[in-house]
N, C-alpha and C positions, 0 to 999 in steps of 0.2 A: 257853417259850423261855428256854434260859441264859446265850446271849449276847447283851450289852449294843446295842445300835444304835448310832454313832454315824453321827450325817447330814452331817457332814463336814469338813475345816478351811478356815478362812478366813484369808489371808494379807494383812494393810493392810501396806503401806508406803510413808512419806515419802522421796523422795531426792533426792540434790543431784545434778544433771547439768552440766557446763560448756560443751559443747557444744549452744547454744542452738537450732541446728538441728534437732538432735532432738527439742526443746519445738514447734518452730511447724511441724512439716513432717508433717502423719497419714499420708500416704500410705504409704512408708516404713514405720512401725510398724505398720498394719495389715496389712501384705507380710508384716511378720518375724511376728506374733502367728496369722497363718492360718495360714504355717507351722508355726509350735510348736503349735497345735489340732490338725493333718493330724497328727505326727508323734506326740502326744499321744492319737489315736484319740479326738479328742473332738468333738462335734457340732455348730456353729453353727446357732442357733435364727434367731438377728437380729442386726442390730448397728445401731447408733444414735450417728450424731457431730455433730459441731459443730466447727470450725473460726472462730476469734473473730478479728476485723478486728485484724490488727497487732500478733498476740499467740499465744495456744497455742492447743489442741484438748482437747476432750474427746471420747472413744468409750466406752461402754456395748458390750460384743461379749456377747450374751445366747447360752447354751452349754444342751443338753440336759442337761447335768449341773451347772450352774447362770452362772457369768457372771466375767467380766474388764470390769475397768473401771478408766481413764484421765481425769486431768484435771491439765493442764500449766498453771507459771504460768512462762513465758521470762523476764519480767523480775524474779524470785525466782530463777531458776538451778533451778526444784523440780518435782517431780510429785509426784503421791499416784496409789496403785495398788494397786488390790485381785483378786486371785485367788480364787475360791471355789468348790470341786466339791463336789459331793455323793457320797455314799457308797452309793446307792441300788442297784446292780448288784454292787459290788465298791467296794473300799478305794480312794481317789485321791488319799490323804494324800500320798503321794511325790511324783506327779505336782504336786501344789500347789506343794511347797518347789521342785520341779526347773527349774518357770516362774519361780519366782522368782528364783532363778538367773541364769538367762538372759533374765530381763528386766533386772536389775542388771548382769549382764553386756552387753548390748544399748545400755546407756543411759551405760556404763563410768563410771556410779552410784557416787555416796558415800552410806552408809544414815544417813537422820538418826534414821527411827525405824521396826522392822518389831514386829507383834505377829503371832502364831500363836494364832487362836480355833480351840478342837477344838468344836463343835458337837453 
């Protein structure tokens, strides 16, 4: 074989959100995030949350193609969020950056910090 595999990119990022609603409120963001999977032609495996007494959430959405994951801190104004596909069928590099995207856009996010792992 003489091409290379790559298994996929992994997208972290830190951001600043002002609207603290969006830190304590899952429901909402799990609404918008099923969307963007359905529209994404990607799979929900599982998903896994947490809702903290008087404060954020966190969600785990476990994907056939690998996983989205969430973890709000409202009284830091912040989230960290990570995006991750795999490459296993076809390329889903695009789809990675395009969620991010529109999760920054979603969260009308200031970036403190994103990295791009190619896997």
């Amino acid at each position: 074989m003489n091409e290379k595999y790559t298994p996929g990119k992994h997208l972290l990022m830190t951001l600043q959100v002002e609207e603290a609603s969006l830190l304590t409120t899952i429901d909402p963001f799990l609404e918008f995030t099923k969307k963007q999977i359905n529209i994404h032609n990607l799979q929900i495996v599982g998903i896994s949350t947490h809702s903290f007494e008087g404060g954020g959430f966190t969600a785990a959405i476990c994907l056939m193609e690998s996983h989205i994951c969430i973890h709000t801190w409202p009284e830091f104004g912040q989230l960290t969020l990570d995006v991750y596909l795999c490459n296993y069928l076809k390329d889903n590099s695009e789809k990675v950056l395009h969620l991010g995207k529109l999760f920054k856009t979603y969260f009308n996010a200031i970036v403190i910090n994103e990295t791009v792992v190619n896997r």
